[in-house]
KELUMPA-728830 format. One line per field, with one value per residue (C-alpha): residue number from 1; chain; x, y, z. Coordinates in Angstrom, 1 decimal. Layout:
num: [NUM | ...]
cadena: [A | ...]
xx: [X | ...]
yy: [Y | ...]
zz: [Z | ...]
This chain:
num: [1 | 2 | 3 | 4 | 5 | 6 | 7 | 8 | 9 | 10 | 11 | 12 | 13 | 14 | 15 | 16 | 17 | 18 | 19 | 20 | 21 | 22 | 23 | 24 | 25 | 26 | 27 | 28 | 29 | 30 | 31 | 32 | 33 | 34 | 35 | 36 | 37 | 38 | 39 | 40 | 41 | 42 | 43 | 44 | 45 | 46 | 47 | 48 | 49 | 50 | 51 | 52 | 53 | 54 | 55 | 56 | 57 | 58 | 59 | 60 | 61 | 62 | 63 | 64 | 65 | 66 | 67 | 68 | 69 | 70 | 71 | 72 | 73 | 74 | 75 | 76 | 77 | 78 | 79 | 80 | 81 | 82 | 83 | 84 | 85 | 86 | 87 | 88 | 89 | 90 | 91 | 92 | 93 | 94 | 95 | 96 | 97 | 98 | 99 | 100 | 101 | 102 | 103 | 104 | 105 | 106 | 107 | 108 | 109 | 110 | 111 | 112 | 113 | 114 | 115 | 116 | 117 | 118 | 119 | 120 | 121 | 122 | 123 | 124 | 125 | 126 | 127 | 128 | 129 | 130 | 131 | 132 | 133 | 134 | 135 | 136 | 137 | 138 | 139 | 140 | 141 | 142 | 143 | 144 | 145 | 146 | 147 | 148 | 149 | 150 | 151 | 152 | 153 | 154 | 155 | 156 | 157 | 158 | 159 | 160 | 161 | 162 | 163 | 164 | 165 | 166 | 167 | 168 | 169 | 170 | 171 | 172 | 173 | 174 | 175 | 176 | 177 | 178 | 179 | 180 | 181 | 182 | 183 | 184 | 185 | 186 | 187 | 188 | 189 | 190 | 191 | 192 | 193 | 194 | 195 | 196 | 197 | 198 | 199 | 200 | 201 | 202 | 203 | 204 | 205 | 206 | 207 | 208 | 209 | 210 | 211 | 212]
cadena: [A | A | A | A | A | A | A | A | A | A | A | A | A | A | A | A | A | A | A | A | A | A | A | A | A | A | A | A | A | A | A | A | A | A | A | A | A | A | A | A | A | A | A | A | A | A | A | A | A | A | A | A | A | A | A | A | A | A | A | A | A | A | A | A | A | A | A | A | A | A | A | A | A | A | A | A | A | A | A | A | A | A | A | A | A | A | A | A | A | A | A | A | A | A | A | A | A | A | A | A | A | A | A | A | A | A | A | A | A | A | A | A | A | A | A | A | A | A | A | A | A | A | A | A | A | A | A | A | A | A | A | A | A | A | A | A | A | A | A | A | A | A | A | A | A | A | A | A | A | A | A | A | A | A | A | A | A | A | A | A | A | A | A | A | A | A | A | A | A | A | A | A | A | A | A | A | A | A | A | A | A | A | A | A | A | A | A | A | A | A | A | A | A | A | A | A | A | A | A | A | A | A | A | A | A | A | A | A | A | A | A | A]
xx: [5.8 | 2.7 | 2.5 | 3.0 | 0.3 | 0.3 | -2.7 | -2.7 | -3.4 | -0.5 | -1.5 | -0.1 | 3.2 | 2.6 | 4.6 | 7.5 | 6.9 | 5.4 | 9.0 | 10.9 | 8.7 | 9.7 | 13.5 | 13.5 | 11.3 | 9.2 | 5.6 | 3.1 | -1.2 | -1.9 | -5.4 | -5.7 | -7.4 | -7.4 | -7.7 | -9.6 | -12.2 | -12.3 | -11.3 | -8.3 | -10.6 | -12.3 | -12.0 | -10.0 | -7.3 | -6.7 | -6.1 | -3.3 | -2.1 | -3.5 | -3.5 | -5.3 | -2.3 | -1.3 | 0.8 | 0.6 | 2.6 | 1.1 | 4.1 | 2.7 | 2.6 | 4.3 | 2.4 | 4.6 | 3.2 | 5.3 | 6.6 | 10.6 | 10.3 | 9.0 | 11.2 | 13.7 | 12.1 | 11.4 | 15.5 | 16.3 | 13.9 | 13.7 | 17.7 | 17.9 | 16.5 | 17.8 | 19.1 | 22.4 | 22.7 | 23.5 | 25.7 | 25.4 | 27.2 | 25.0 | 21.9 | 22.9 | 23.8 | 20.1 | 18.4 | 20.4 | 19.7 | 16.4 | 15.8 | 17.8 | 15.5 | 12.0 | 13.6 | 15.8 | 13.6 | 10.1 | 9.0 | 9.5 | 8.4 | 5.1 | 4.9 | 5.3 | 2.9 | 0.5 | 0.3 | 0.5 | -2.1 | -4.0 | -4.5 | -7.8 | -6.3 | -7.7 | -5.3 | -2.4 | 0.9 | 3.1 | 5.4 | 5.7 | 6.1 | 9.4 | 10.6 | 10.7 | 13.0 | 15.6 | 15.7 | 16.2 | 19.4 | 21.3 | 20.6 | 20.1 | 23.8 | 25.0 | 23.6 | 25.8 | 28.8 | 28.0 | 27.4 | 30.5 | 32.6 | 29.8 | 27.3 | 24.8 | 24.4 | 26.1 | 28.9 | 28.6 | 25.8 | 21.9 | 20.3 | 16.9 | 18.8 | 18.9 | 14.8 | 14.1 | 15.1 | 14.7 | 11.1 | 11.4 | 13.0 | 11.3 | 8.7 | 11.0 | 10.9 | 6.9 | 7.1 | 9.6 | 12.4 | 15.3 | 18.1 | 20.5 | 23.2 | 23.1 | 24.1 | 25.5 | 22.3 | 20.3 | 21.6 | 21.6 | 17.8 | 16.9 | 18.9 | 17.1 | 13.5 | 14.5 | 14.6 | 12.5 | 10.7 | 10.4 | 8.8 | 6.4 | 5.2 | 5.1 | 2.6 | 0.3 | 0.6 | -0.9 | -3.9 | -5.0 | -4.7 | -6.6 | -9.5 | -9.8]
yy: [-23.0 | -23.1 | -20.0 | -20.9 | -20.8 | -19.2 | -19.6 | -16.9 | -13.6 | -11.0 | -9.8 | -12.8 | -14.7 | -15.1 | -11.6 | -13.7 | -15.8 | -12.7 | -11.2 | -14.3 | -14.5 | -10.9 | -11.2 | -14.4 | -13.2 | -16.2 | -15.9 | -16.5 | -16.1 | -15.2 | -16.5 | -14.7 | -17.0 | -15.8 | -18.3 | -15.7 | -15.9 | -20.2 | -20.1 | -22.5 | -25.3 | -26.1 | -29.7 | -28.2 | -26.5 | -29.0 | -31.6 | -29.6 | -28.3 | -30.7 | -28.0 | -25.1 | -22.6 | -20.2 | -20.1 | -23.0 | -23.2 | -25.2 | -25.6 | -28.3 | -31.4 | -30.3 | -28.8 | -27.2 | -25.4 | -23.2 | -20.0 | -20.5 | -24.0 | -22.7 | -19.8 | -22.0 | -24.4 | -21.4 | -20.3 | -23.9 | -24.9 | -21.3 | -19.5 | -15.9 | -12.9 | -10.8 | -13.8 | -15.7 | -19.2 | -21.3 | -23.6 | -26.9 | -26.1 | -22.0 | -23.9 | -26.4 | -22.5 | -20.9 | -24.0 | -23.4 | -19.5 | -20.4 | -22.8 | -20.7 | -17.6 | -19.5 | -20.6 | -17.8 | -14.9 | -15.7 | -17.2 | -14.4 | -11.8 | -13.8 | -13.3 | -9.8 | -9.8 | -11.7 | -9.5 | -6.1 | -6.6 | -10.5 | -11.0 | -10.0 | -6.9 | -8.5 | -11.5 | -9.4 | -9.9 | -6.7 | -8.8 | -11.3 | -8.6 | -7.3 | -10.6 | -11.8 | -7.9 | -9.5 | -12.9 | -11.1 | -9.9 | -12.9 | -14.0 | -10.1 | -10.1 | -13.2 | -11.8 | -8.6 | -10.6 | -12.5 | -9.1 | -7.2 | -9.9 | -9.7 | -7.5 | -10.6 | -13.9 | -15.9 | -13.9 | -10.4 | -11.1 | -10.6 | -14.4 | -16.1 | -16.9 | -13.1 | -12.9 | -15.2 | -13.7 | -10.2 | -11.0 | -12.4 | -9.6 | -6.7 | -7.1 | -5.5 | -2.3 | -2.8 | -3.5 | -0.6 | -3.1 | -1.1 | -2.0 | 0.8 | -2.0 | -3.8 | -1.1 | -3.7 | -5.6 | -2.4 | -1.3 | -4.6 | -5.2 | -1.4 | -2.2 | -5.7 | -3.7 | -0.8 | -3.8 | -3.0 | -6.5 | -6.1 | -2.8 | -4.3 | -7.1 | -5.0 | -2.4 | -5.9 | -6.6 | -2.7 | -3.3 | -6.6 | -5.3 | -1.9 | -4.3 | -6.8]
zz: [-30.2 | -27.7 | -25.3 | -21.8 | -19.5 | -15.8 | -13.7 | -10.5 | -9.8 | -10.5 | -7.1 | -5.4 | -5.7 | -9.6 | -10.1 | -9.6 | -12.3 | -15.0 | -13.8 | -15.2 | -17.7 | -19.1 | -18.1 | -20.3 | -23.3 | -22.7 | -24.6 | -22.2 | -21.4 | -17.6 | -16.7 | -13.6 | -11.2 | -7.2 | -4.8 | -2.7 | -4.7 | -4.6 | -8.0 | -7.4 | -5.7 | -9.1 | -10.3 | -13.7 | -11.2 | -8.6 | -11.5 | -12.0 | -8.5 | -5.7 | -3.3 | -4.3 | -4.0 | -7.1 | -9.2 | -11.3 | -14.7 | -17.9 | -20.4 | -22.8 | -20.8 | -18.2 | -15.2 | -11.8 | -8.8 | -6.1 | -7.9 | -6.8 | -8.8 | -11.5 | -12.2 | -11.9 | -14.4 | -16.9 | -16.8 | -17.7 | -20.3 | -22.2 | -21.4 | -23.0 | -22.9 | -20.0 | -18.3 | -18.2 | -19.0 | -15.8 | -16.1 | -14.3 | -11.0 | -11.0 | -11.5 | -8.3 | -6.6 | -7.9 | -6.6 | -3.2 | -3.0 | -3.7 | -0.8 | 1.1 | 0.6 | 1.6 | 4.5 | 6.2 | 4.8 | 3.5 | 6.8 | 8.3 | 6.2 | 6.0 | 10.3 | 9.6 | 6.8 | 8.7 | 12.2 | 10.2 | 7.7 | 6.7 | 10.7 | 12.0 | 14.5 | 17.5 | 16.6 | 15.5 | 17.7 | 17.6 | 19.0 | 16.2 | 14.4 | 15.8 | 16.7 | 12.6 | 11.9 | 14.5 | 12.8 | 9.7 | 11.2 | 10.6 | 7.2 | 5.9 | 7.3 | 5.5 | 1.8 | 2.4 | 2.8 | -0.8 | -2.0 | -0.9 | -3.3 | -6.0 | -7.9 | -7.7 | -6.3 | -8.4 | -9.4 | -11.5 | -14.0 | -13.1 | -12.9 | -12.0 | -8.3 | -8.1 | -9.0 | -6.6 | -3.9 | -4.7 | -5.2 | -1.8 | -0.4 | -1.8 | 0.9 | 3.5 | 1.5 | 1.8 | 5.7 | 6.5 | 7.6 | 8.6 | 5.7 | 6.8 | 8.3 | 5.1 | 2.3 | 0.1 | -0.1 | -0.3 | -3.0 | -4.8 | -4.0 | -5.4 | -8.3 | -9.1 | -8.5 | -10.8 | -13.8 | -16.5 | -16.3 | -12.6 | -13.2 | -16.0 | -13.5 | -10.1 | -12.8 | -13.4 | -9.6 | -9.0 | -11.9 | -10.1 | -7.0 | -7.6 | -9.4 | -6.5]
């Protein structure tokens, strides 16, 4: 079988990806390309992504952009590894959790990750900043409830719903958001970090980031 083929810079949202790629066993080749540097405007990449965002996954004929879609596209096509199989109704869930996560966490995290650090400091808002920690509240709320019935999302085995999110979520620890009200998810979040394939990835992430 062909190796799989992800196109993005393990310093960006492709470590979500090389982390389902590891949990799954899934036999890939990472071409590194970093939109940063206009490598993702070439004619070759926007034929496959028509936005010139990363990551992008080649898997024969098949071509999908946006990381959350694609790690949800690798636990379907290639089930194993470190993974449970979903069945119909947990993949409907992971697609929910998914959707769920971009909306009532990303968003935010990007503000903060915007006015602390991308933001020229002349243009950075402090107050953007603490604004997106109190709309955190709610939905940071809302996963310790799922969490104080069950180990993971989607019941008491580790799945790609659980990835997505975590990899979400694991900017918080990075942006000193307060997590002592939400034990439950705490703990849950340090255990998904402390996974071997998350480690292997976050190391790749580091390497890239040190040779930018």
């Amino acid at each position: 079988m062909a190796k799989v083929t992800l196109y993005g810079t393990p310093n960006s949202r492709a470590i979500r990806v090389l982390w389902a790629l590891k949990e799954l066993g899934v036999d890939y080749d990472n071409i590194p390309w970093d939109f940063r540097k206009g490598e993702t405007n070439t004619p070759e990449y926007l034929a496959m992504n028509p936005m010139p965002t990363i990551p992008t996954l080649k898997d024969g004929d098949t071509v999908i952009h946006e990381s959350l879609a694609i790690n949800l596209y690798l636990a379907k096509k290639y089930p194993g590894g470190q993974l449970v199989k979903l069945s119909e109704t947990e993949e409907c869930q992971a697609m929910q959790w998914s959707l769920w996560s971009m909306w009532n966490v990303e968003r935010h995290t990007t503000d903060i990750l915007m006015h602390s650090f991308l933001l020229p400091e002349a243009k950075r808002d402090p107050g953007a900043v603490e604004r997106a920690k109190e709309a955190l509240q709610r939905p940071l709320q809302a996963i310790e409830t799922v969490l104080s019935k069950n180990a993971y999302l989607l019941g008491d085995k580790f799945s790609i719903a659980d990835i997505n999110l975590a990899s979400i979520a694991g900017s918080l620890i990075r942006f000193n958001v307060d997590l002592s009200k939400f034990p439950k998810f705490k703990a849950w979040l340090d255990t998904c970090r402390a996974r071997p394939a998350q480690i292997a990835a976050a190391e790749m992430q580091a390497a890239a980031a040190k040779a930018a």
